[in-house]
C-alpha positions as CSV (number, residue, x, y, z in Angstrom):
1,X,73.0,116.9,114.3
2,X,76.4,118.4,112.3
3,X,76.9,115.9,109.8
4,X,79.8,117.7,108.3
5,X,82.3,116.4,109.6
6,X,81.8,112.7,108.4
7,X,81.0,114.2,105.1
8,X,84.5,115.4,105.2
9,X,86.1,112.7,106.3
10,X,84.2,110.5,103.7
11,X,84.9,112.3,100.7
12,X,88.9,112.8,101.1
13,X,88.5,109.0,101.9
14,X,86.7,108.7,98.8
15,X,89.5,110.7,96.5
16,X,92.2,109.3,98.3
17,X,90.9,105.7,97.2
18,X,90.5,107.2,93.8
19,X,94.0,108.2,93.9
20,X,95.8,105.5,94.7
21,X,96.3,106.6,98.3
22,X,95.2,103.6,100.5
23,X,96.9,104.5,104.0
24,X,95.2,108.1,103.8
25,X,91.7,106.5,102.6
26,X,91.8,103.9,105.3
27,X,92.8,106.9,107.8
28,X,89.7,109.1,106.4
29,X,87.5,106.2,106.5
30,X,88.5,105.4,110.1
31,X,87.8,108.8,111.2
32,X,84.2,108.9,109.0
33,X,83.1,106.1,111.3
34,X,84.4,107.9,114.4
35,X,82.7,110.9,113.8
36,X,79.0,108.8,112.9
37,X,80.2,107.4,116.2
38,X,79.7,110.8,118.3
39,X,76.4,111.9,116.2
40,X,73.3,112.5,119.2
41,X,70.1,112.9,117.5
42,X,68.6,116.5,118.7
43,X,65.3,116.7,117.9
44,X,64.3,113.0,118.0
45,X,62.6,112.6,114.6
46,X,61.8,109.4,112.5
47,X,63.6,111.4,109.9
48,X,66.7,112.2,112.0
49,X,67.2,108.2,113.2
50,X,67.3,107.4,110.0
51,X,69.8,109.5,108.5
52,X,71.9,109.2,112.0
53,X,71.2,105.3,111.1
54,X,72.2,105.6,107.6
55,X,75.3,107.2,108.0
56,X,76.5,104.4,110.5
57,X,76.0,102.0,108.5
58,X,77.6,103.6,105.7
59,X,80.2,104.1,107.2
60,X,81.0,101.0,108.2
61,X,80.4,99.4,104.1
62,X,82.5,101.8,103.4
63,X,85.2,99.9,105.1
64,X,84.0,96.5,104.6
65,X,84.1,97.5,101.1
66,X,87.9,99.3,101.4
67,X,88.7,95.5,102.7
68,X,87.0,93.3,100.2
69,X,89.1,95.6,97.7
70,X,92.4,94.8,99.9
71,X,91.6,91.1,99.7
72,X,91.0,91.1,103.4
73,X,88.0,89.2,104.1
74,X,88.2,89.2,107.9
75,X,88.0,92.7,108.2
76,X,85.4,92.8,105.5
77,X,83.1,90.5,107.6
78,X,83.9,92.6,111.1
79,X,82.8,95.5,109.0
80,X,79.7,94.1,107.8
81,X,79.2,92.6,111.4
82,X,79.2,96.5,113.0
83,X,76.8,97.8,110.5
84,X,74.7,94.9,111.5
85,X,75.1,95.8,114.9
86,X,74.2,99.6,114.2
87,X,71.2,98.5,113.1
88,X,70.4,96.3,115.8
89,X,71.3,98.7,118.3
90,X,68.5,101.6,116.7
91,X,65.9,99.3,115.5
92,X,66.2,96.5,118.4
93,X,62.6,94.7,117.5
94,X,61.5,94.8,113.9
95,X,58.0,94.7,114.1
96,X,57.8,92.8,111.0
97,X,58.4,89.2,112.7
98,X,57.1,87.4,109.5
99,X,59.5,88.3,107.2
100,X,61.8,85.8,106.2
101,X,64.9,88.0,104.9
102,X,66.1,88.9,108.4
103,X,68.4,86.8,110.0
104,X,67.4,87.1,113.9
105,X,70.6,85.7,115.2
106,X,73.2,87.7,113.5
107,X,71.3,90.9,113.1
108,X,72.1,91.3,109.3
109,X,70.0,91.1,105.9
110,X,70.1,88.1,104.2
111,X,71.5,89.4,100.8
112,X,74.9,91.3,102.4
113,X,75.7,88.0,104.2
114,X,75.1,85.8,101.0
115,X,77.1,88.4,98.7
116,X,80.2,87.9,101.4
117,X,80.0,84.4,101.5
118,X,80.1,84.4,97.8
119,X,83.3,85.6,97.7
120,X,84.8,83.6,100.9
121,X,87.9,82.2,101.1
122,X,87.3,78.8,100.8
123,X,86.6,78.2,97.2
124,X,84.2,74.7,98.6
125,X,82.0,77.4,100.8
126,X,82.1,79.7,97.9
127,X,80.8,77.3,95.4
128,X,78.1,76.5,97.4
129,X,76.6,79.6,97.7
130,X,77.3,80.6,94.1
131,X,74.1,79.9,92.9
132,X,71.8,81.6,96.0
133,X,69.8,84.5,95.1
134,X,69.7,87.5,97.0
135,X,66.9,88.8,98.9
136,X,66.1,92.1,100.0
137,X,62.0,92.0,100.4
138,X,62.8,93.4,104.1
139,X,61.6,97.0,103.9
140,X,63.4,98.1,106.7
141,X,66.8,96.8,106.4
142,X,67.2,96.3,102.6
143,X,68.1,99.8,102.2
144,X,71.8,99.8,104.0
145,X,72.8,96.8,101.3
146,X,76.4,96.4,99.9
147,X,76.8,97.9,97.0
């Protein structure tokens, strides 16, 4: 698996949005996920899902962070939907069916959706959830959080 073209893509991304440069950090950032889009594993390995996995779902915070800093939360949600889905799509069945920081229905930890609805739109949906902790006791998911 040739990572180094989303590693290219993600770092002119990243100094673009360090340099002011929004349209060309958007662009890189678009064609970041693109590329983690076309990754195959080769050899199969625990190791390589992971990093395949971690890379999709990087990609997409990457852009649902590039919209919470644009003050778009729609796109920032989508964003954080499609990692979500990544994640869904290689780990389908978590065999940890007790643990209560995985929301089943919408495929996403607990602690990226509260931090989102922390900063929604809607001040009276905002307040509500101010005072929510996060939680990120889920071992397998808790990793790919929203910085």
């Amino acid at each position: 698996m040739d990572v180094s073209r989303w590693e290219t893509h993600t770092l002119l991304a990243s100094e673009s949005d360090r340099a002011h440069k929004p349209m060309m950090s958007i662009i890189h950032y678009q064609l970041a996920l693109a590329e983690a889009q076309r990754l195959e594993p080769i050899l199969g390995t625990r190791d390589e899902f992971e990093e395949l996995l971690t890379i999709k779902v990087v990609s997409c915070h990457n852009l649902a962070n590039f919209w919470r800093n644009a003050g778009d939360t729609e796109y920032e949600l989508k964003y954080l939907q499609l990692a979500s889905e990544q994640v869904m799509a290689l780990i389908p069945q978590c065999p940890r069916k007790e643990c209560d920081t995985f929301i089943e229905s919408i495929g996403c930890c607990k602690s990226a959706l509260i931090e989102f609805l922390k900063r929604h739109p809607n001040p009276l949906v905002a307040q509500q959830v101010a005072n929510i902790g996060t939680s990120n006791n889920c071992e397998l998911i808790a990793r790919f959080k929203l910085h």
